[in-house]
VEXPA-201911 format. One record per residue (C-alpha): residue in three letters; x, y, z; residue number from 0. Coordinates in steps of 0.2 Angstrom, whole numbers. Example, Ala and Ser with C-alpha at 12.3 -4.5 7.8 and 13.67 -1.06 7.14 Angstrom:
<sites>
ALA; 62; -22; 39; 0 .
SER; 68; -5; 36; 1 .
</sites>
This chain:
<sites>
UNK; 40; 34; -97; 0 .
UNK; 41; 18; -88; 1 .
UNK; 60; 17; -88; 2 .
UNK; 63; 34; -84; 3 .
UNK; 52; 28; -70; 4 .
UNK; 62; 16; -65; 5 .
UNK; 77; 24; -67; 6 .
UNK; 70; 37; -53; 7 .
UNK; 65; 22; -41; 8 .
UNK; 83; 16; -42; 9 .
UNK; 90; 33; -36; 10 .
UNK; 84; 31; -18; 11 .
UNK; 86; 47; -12; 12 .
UNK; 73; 54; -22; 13 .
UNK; 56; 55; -13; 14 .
UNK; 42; 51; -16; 15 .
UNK; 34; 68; -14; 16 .
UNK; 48; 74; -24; 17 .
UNK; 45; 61; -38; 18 .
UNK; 28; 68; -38; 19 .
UNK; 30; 84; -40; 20 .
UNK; 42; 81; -56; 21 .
UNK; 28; 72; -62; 22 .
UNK; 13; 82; -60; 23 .
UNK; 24; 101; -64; 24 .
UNK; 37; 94; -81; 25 .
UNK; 27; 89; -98; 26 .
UNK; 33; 72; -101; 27 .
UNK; 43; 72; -116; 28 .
UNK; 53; 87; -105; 29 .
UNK; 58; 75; -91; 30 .
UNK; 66; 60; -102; 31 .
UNK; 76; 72; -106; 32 .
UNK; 82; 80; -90; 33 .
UNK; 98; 78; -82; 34 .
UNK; 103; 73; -63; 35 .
UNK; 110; 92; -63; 36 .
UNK; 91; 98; -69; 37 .
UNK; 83; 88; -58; 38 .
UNK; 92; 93; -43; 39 .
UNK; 90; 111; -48; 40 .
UNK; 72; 113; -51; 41 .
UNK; 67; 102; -34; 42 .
UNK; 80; 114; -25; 43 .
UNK; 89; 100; -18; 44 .
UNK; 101; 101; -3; 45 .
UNK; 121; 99; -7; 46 .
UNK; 122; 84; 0; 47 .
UNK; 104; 74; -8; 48 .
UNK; 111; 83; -24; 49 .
UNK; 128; 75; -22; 50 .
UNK; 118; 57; -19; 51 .
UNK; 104; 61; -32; 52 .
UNK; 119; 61; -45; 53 .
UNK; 128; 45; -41; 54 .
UNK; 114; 36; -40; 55 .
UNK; 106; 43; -55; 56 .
UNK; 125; 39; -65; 57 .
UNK; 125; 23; -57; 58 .
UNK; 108; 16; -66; 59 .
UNK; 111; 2; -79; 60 .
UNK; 94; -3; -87; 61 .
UNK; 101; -17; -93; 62 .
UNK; 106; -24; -79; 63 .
UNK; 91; -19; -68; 64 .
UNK; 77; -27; -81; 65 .
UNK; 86; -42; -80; 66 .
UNK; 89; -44; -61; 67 .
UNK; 70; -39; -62; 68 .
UNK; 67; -55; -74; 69 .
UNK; 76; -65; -65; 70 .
UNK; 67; -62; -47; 71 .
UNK; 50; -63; -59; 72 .
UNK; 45; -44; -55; 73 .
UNK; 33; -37; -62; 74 .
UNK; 31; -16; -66; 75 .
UNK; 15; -8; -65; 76 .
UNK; 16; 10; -71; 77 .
UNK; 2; 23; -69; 78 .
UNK; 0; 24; -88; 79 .
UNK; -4; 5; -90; 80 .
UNK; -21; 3; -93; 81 .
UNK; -23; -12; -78; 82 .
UNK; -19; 2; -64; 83 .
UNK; -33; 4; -54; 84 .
UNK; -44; 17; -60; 85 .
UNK; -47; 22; -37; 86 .
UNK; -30; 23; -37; 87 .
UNK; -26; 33; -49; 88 .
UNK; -36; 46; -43; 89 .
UNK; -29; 49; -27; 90 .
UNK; -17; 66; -24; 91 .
UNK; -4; 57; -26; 92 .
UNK; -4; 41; -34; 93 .
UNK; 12; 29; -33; 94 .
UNK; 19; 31; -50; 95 .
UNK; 27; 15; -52; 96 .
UNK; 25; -2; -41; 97 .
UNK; 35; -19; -41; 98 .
UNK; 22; -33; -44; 99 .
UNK; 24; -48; -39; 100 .
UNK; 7; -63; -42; 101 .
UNK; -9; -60; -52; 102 .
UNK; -13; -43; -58; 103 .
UNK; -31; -47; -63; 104 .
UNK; -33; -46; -43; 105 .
UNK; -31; -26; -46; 106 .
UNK; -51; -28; -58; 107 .
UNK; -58; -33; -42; 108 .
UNK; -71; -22; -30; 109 .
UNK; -58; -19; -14; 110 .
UNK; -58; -17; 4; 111 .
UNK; -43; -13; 15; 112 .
UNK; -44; -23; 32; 113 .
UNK; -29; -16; 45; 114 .
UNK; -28; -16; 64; 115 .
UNK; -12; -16; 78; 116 .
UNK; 1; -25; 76; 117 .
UNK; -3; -30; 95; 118 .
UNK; -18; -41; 89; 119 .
UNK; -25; -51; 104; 120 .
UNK; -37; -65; 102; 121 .
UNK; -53; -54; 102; 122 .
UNK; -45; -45; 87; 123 .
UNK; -42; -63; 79; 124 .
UNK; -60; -68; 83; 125 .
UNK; -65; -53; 73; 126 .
UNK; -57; -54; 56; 127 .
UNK; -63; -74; 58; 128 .
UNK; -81; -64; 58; 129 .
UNK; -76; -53; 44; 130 .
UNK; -67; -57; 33; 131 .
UNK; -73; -73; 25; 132 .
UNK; -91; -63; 23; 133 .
UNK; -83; -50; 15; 134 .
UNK; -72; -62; 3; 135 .
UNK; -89; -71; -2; 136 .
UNK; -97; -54; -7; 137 .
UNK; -84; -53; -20; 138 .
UNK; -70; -40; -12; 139 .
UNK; -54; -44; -13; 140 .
UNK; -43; -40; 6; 141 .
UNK; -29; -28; 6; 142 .
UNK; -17; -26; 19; 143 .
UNK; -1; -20; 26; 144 .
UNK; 9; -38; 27; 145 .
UNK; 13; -32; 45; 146 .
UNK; 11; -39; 59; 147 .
UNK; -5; -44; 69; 148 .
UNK; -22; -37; 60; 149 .
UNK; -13; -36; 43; 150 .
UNK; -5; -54; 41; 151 .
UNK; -21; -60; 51; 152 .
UNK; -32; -51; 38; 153 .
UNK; -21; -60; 24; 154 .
UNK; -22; -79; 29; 155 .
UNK; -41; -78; 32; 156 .
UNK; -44; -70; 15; 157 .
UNK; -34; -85; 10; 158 .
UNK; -42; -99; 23; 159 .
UNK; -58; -96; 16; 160 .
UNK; -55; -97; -2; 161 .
UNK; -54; -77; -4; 162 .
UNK; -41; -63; -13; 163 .
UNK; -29; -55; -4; 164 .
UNK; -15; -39; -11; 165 .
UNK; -1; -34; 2; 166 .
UNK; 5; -18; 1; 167 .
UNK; 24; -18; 6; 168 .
UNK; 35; -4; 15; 169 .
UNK; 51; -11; 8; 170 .
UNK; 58; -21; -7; 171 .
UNK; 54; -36; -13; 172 .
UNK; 74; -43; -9; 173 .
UNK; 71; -34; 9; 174 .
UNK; 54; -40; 16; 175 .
UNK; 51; -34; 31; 176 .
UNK; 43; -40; 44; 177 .
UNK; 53; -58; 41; 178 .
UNK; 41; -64; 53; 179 .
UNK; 29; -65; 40; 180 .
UNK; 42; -72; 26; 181 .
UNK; 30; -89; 23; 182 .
UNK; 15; -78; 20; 183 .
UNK; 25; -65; 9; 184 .
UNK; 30; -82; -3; 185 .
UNK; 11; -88; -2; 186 .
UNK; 3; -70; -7; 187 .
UNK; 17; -69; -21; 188 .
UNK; 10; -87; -26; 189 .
UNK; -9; -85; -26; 190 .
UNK; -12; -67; -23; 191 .
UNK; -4; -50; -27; 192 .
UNK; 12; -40; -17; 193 .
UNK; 14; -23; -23; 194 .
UNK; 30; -12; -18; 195 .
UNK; 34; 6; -21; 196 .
UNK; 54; 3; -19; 197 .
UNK; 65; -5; -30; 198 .
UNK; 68; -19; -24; 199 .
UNK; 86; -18; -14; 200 .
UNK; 77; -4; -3; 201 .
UNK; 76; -8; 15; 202 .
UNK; 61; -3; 27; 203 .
UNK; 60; 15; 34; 204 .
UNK; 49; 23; 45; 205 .
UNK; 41; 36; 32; 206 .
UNK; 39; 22; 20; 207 .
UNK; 24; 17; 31; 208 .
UNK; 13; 32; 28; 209 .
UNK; 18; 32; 9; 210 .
UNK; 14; 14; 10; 211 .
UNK; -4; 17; 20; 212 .
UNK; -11; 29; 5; 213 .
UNK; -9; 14; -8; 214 .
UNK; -20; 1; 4; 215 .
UNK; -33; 16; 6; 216 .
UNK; -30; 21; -13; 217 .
UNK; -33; 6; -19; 218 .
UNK; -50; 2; -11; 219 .
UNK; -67; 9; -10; 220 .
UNK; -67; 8; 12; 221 .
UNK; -55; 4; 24; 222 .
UNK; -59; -7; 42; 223 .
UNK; -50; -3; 56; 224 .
UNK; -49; -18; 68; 225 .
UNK; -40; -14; 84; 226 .
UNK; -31; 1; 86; 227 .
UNK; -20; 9; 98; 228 .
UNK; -23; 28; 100; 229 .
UNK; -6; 31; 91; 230 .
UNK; -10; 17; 78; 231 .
UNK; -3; 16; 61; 232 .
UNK; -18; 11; 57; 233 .
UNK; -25; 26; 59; 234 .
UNK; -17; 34; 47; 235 .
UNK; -22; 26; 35; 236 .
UNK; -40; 30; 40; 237 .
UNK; -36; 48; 38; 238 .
UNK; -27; 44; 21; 239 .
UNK; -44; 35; 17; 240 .
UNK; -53; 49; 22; 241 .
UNK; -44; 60; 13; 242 .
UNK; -46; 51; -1; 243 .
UNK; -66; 51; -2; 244 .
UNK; -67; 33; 6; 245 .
UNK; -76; 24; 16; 246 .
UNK; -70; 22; 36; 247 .
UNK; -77; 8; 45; 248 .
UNK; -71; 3; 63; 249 .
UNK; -75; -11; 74; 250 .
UNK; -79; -5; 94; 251 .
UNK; -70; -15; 107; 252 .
UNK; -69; -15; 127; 253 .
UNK; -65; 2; 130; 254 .
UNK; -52; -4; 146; 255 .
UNK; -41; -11; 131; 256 .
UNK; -29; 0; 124; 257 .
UNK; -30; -10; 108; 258 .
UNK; -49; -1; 107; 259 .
UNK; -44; 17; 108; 260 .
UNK; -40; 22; 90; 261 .
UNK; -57; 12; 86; 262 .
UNK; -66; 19; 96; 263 .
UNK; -61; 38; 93; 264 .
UNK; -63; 35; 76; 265 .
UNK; -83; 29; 79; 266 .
UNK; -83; 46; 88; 267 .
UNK; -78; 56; 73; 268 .
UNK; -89; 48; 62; 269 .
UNK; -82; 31; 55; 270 .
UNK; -95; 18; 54; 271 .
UNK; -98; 6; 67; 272 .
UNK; -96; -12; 61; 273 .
UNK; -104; -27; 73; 274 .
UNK; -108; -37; 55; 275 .
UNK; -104; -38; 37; 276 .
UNK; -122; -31; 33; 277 .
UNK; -117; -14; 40; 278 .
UNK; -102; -12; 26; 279 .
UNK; -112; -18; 16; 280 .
UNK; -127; -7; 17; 281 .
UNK; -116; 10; 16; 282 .
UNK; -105; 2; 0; 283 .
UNK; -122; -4; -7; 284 .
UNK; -119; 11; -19; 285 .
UNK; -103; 5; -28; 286 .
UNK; -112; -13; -32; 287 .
</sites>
């Protein structure tokens, strides 16, 4: 099923909800078989995503894509590979296929997802230099977003003190975004792990953000907020954590900075405070 996979992930303007729902609704053997027309049909798509859907779908050469993929050393990862993460797969909706790119042993490892604003100030830096070390010497491996503030900050402490760090893109591999955070893209991609859920000519959209957030929560076993707008990203990917069965931890700040709001709200509604390591620790005692 993996290059059917593919071939999906090459037709852009299928979803990923939409993806999922072939997947979850049409026995396997059934869905090699289907045509663009019979995709179409039984998601009820519009005229003019059908019109789309079938170019695209036409358009796929595997060939040529398992070649380019080769040749920009891309690695697949499809849900029925028996590396995927076990959390991960678990989830509603679990990504189907991901782009690799680094050291897929990383995906063994007990995980925990670090995110924040993207509007990090030094407080915020102070923190994760708190954090995140600690939490690389008990053995968790940091995921993050790539974006930004918290996240890139979250990534080059993993990596200062010696730790493993996964990024979790919104975009392609051949359209990075942020390009801010290029160099740390190449150095995760060297001696960590960057996973995508779009092939890899797919620029960033907004919705790709959310879809993105599920797959850092997904994939570990707690998320920690640090810093957060009332209107944070971030935040969303507390709730996906949430809904997922996870952990939420949050780290409380000056309640005059806007960066504290989301954090702070979120201690409100039950996420657990975090001064020190010890008090993640203490509630994740149970997956050690």
């Amino acid at each position: 099923m993996k290059n059917w996979l593919l071939h999906m992930k090459y037709c852009p303007s299928l979803s990923v909800k939409q993806l999922g729902k072939l997947w979850r609704e049409i026995e396997k053997d059934r869905l090699k078989r289907l045509s663009a027309h019979d995709i179409a049909a039984f998601l009820e798509m519009k005229t003019d995503q059908h019109e789309r859907f079938q170019r695209e779908f036409a358009l796929f050469d595997l060939a040529t894509v398992i070649k380019e993929l080769e040749q920009h050393q891309i690695g697949l990862l499809s849900i029925e590979d028996t590396c995927y993460p076990s959390l991960l797969r678990e989830i509603y909706d679990p990504p189907l296929l991901l782009f690799t790119k680094g050291d897929l042993d990383l995906l063994a490892y007990e995980m925990l997802a670090v995110v924040g604003t993207r509007k990090m100030n030094e407080h915020g830096k102070e923190i994760i230099s708190k954090l995140v070390g600690p939490l690389c010497q008990n053995a968790f491996v940091i995921v993050s977003g790539l974006a930004l503030g918290v996240d890139a900050q979250a990534h080059k402490e993993a990596i200062r003190t010696g730790g493993r760090t996964i990024a979790v893109i919104g975009s392609g591999f051949l359209q990075f975004y942020p390009l801010e955070n290029t160099a740390l893209f190449a150095n995760i991609a060297a001696n960590g792990l960057i996973l995508s859920e779009y092939a890899p000519h797919i620029t960033a959209r907004k919705w790709h953000f959310p879809e993105r957030n599920r797959i850092i929560s997904g994939l570990s076993v707690g998320t920690l907020i640090i810093q957060a707008e009332k209107r944070s990203g971030s935040l969303i990917t507390a709730d996906a954590a949430l809904n997922q069965n996870r952990e939420v931890f949050a780290v409380p700040g000056n309640i005059f900075e806007p960066v504290s709001m989301g954090t702070n709200n979120l201690i409100q509604q039950g996420a657990k405070l975090v001064t020190e390591v010890t008090d993640i620790m203490e509630e994740l005692r149970q997956y050690g």
